[in-house]
C-alpha positions in Angstrom: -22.8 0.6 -1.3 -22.4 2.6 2.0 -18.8 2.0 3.7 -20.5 1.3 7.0 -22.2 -1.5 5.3 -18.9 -3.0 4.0 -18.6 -5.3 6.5 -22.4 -7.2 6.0 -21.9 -10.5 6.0 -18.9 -13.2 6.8 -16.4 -10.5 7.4 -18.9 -9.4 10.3 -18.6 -12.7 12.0 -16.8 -12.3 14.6 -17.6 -8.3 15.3 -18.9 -7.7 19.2 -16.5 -10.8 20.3 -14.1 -7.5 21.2 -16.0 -5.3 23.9 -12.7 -4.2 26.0 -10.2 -1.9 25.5 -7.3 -4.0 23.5 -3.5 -3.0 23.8 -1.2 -2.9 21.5 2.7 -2.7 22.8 5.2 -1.3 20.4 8.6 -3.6 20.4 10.1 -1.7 17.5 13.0 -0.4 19.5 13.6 -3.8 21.5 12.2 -6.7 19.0 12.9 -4.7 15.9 16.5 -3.7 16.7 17.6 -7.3 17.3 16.8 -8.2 13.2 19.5 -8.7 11.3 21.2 -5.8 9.4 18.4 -3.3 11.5 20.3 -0.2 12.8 18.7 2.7 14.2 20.2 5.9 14.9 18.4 8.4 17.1 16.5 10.2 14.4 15.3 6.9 13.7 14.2 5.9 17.5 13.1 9.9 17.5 10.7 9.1 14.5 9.6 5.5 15.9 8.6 6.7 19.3 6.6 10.3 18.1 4.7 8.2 15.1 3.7 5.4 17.4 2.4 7.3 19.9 0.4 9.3 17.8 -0.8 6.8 16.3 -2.8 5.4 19.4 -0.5 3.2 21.3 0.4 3.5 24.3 3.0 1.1 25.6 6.0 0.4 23.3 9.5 -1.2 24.6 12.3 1.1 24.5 15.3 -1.7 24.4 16.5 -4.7 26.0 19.4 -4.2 29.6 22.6 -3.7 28.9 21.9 -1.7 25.8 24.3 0.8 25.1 22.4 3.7 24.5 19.3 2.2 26.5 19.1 5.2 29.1 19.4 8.0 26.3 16.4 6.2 24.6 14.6 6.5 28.2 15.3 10.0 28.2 14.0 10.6 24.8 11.2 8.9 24.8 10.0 11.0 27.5 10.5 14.0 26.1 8.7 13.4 22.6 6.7 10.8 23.4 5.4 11.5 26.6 2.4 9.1 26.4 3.9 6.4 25.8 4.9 3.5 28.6 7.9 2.6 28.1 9.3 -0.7 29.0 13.0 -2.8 29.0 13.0 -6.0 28.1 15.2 -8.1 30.8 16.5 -11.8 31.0 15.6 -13.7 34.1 18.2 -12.7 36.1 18.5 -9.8 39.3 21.9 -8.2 36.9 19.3 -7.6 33.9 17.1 -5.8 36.7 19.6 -4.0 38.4 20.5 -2.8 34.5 17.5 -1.9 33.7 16.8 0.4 36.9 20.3 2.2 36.9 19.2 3.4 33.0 15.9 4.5 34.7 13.3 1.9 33.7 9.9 2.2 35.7 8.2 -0.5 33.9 9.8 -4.3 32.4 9.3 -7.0 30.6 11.3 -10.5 31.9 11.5 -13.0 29.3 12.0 -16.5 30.8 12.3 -20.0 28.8 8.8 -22.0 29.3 9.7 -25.4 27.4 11.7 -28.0 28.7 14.3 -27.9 25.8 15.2 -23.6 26.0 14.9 -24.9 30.0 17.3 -27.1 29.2 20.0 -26.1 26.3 19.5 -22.8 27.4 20.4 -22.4 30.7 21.0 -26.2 31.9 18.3 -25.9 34.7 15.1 -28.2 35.1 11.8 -26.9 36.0 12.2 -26.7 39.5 15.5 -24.5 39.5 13.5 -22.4 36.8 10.6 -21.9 38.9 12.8 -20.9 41.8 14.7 -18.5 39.4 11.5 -16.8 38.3 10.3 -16.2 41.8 13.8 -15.1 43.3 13.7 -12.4 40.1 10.3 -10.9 40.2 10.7 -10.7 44.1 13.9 -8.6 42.7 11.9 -6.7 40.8 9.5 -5.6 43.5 12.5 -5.0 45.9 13.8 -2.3 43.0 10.1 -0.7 42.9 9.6 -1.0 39.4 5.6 0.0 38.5 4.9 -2.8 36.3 6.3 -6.2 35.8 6.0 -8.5 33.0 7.0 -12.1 33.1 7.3 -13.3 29.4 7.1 -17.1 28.5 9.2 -17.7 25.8 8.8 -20.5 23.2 5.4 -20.9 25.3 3.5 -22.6 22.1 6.0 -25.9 22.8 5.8 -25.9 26.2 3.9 -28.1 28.4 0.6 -27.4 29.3 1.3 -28.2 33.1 4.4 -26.3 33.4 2.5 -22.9 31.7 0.3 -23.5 34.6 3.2 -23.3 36.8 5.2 -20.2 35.8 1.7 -18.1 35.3 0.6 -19.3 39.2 4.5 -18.2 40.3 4.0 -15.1 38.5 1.2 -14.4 39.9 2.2 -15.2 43.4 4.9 -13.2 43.4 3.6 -10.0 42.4 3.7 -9.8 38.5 1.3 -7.9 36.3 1.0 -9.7 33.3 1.9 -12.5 31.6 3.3 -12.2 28.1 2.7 -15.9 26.1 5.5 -15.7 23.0 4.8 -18.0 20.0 8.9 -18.2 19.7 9.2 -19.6 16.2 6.3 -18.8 14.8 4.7 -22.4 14.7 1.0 -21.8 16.2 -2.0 -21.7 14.1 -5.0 -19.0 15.2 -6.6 -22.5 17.2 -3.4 -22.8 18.6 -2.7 -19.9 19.4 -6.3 -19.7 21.0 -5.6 -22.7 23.2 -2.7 -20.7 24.1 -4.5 -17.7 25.0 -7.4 -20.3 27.3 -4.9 -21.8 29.5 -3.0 -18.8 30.8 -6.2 -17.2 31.5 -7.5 -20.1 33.5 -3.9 -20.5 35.4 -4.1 -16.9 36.6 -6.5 -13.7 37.4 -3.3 -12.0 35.3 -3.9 -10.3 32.5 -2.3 -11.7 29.6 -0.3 -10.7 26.3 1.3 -12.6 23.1 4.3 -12.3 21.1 3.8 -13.9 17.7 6.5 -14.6 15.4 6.0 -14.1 11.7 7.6 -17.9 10.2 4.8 -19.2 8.8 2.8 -15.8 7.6 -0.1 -15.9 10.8 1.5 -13.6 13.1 -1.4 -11.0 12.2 -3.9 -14.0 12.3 -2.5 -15.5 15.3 -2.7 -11.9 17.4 -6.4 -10.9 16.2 -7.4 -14.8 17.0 -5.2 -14.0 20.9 -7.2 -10.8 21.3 -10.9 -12.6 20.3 -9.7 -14.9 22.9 -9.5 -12.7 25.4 -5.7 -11.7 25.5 -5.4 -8.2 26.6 -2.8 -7.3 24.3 0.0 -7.8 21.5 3.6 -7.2 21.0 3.4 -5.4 17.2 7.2 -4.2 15.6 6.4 -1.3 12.8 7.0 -3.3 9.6 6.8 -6.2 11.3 10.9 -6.0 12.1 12.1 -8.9 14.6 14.3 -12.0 14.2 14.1 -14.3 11.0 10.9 -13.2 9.6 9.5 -10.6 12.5 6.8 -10.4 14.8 3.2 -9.0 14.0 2.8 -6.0 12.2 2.3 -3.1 13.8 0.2 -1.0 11.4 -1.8 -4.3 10.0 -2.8 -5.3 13.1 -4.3 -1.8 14.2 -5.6 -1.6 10.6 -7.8 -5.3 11.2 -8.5 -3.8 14.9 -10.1 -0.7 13.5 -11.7 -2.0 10.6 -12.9 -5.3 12.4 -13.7 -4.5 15.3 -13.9 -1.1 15.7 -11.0 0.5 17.6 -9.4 3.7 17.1 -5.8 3.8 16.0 -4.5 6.6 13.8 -3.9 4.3 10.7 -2.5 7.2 8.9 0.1 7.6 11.4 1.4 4.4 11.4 1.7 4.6 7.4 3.5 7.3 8.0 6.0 6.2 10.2 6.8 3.2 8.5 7.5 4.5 5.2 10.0 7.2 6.8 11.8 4.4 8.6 11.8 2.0 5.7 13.1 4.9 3.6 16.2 5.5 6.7 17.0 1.9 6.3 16.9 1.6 2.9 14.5 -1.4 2.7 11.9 -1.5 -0.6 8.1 -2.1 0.8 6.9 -4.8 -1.1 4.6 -1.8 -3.3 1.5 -4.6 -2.5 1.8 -4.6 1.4 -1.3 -3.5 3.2 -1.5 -0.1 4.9 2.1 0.8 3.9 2.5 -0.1 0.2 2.2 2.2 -2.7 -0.3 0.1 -4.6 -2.4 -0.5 -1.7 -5.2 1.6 -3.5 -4.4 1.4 -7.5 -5.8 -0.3 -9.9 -5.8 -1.2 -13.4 -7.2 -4.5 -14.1 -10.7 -3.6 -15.9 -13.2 -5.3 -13.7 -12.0 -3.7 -10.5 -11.5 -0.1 -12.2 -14.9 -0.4 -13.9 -15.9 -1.3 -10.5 -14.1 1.4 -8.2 -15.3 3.8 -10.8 -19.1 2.8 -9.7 -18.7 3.1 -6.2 -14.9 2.4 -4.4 -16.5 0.0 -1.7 -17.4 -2.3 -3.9 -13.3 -3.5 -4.2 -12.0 -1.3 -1.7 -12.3 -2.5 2.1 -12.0 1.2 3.4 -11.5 4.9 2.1 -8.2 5.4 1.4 -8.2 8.6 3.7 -8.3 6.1 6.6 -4.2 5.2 5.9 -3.1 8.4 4.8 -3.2 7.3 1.1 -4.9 8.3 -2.2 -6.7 5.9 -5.1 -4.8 5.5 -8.0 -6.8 4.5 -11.0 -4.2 3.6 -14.2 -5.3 2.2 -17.8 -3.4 -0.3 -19.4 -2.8 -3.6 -21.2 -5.5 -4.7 -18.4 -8.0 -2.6 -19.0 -11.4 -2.8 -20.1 -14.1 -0.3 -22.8 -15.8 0.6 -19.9 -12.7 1.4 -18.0 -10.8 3.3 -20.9 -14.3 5.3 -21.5 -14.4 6.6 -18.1 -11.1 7.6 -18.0 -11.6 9.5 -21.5 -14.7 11.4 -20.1 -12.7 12.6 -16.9 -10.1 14.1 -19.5 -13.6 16.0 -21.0 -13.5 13.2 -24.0 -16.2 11.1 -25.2 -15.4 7.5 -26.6 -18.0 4.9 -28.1 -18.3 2.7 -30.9 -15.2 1.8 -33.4 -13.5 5.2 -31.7 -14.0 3.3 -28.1 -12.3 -0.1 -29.5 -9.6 1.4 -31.1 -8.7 3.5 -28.5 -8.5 0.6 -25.9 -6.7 -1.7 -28.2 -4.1 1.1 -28.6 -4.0 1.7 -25.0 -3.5 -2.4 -24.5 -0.3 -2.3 -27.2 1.1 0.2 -25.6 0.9 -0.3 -22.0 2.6 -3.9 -23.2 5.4 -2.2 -24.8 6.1 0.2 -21.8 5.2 -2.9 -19.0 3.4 -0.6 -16.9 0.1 1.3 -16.9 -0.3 4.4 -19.0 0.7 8.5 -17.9 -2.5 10.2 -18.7 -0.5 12.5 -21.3 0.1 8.7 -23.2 -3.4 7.9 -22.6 -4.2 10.7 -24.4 -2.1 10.2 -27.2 -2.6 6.1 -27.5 -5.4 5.9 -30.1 -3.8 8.7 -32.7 
């Protein structure tokens, strides 16, 4: 089986439903820094800004106003990483602006509550003095010259369908760029999140982007369902760092887009990136996470390693070469004759008949007794 016909069939479904060019904006330094516990020093933000923008990306958020070392970031992201866009995330106020211009932002992102209860608890206003707010800022912003302007709906999957309508028409009106639709807590399902995606589109001519939240496990879902819809882009945090359980993951959702539906990210890159950081933080990948785990290519269980041994696409989704990782093939209390034969002729040995079933049953005991797969030296050694 070929790897370019891996994808025949239902996986193919929905391939040719992306035929722009998709963005994908790094919050790492912004969304990521705000988890709890998350610290990054600047060989961290060093390491985050080169691997994400050689990994393809091209617009990542450098920090939030009133940062402390929010201008230094600025600085350094333009000397290592001098593709990248960077951005500052800003409340909706003219002091956030002013912020983020004296630490020598070009480009930002305003974040402004969209349902009635942030409106509300928040900061005690009504949807009137909101909509007043958001034009009095982003007429701010384009008094302070700022090249691109991002008005971001916060907690936009609870709010009212009418009152979206409103704050992407003001936005537009008053000179912003895009529109940035947040799924705050995490609570949208891919239809909702679709529905989501419809309604901006038809309030405006802006372009739009989303910011999914990670609660309920669809964050990756719920962004590759935006994009199909037609957003333009998506808010990805390397390891998926953000509040409570994060935002999308960076590297799985350029992983689905260049798998699925055929962009060009630099997978490897991003593996790379994420394992140094999650080694400078001192957080254990889950060793079964896609692109960035250990065990994203090894195998043990005898079907699948009988299998792999055939041809790899037949339980492999893509060549491990395309994240920067190699196939691991381990025998063990899992295995298979066909498996433990294999491996004995790569090691120049041949195995059949009682020889074969003794061998595997010794491999079997003691791959139990170690609880873990076999080294090849006590592969070797299991059946004397």
């Amino acid at each position: 089986m070929a790897w370019r016909r891996r994808h025949v069939g239902l996986a193919s479904g929905l391939q040719g439903h992306l035929r722009r060019c998709v963005m994908l904006i790094d919050s790492t330094l912004r969304e990521g820094a705000q988890a709890y516990g998350v610290y990054f020093d600047a060989a961290d933000r060093e390491s985050i800004l080169q691997g994400v923008a050689a990994s393809g990306v091209t617009e990542a958020e450098a920090g939030w106003a009133g940062q402390d070392d929010l201008a230094a970031t600025l600085r350094l992201g333009a000397r290592v990483a001098p593709s990248l866009r960077l951005a500052v995330w800003c409340r909706c106020c003219t002091a956030d602006l002013d912020k983020a211009a004296e630490a020598g932002a070009r480009r930002v992102h305003i974040g402004v509550p969209s349902s009635d209860a942030h409106m509300r608890l928040r900061l005690g206003m009504g949807r009137d003095e909101v909509l007043q707010r958001v034009t009095t800022v982003l007429e701010h912003a384009a008094h302070l010259g700022f090249l691109h302007v991002t008005l971001g709906l916060e907690d936009a999957g609870r709010a009212a369908p009418d009152l979206l309508e409103a704050l992407a028409r003001t936005a537009a009106r008053t000179g912003a760029h895009r529109l940035r639709c947040s799924d705050t807590v995490g609570l949208l399902t891919p239809d909702g999140m679709v529905r989501l995606v419809l309604l901006a589109r038809r309030a405006s001519a802006l372009p739009v982007a989303v910011h999914c939240h990670n609660d309920l496990g669809l964050a990756t879902a719920n962004a590759l369902a935006a994009l199909d819809a037609g957003a333009d882009g998506a808010d990805v945090s390397l390891l998926g760092l953000g509040e409570r359980a994060g935002i999308t993951r960076a590297e799985e959702l350029a992983a689905a887009l260049v798998v699925l539906r055929g962009e060009s990210y630099r997978l490897d890159m991003l593996r790379g990136v994420c394992r140094r950081l999650a080694a400078s933080l001192e957080m254990r990948l889950p060793p079964h996470w896609a692109v960035a785990g250990e065990n994203l290519f090894a195998v043990e269980s005898g079907v699948h390693l009988h299998g792999v041994q055939r041809d790899p696409a037949l339980f492999e989704p893509f060549p491990p070469a395309l994240v920067g990782a190699e196939r691991r093939l381990g025998v063990g209390g899992k295995c298979g004759s066909a498996g433990v034969a294999a491996m004995a002729h790569s090691h120049g040995l041949t195995l059949q008949g009682d020889a074969l079933r003794r061998h595997v049953r010794a491999v079997r005991d003691k791959a139990c007794s170690l609880g873990r797969p076999l080294t090849d030296a006590e592969f070797l050694c299991a059946g004397r």
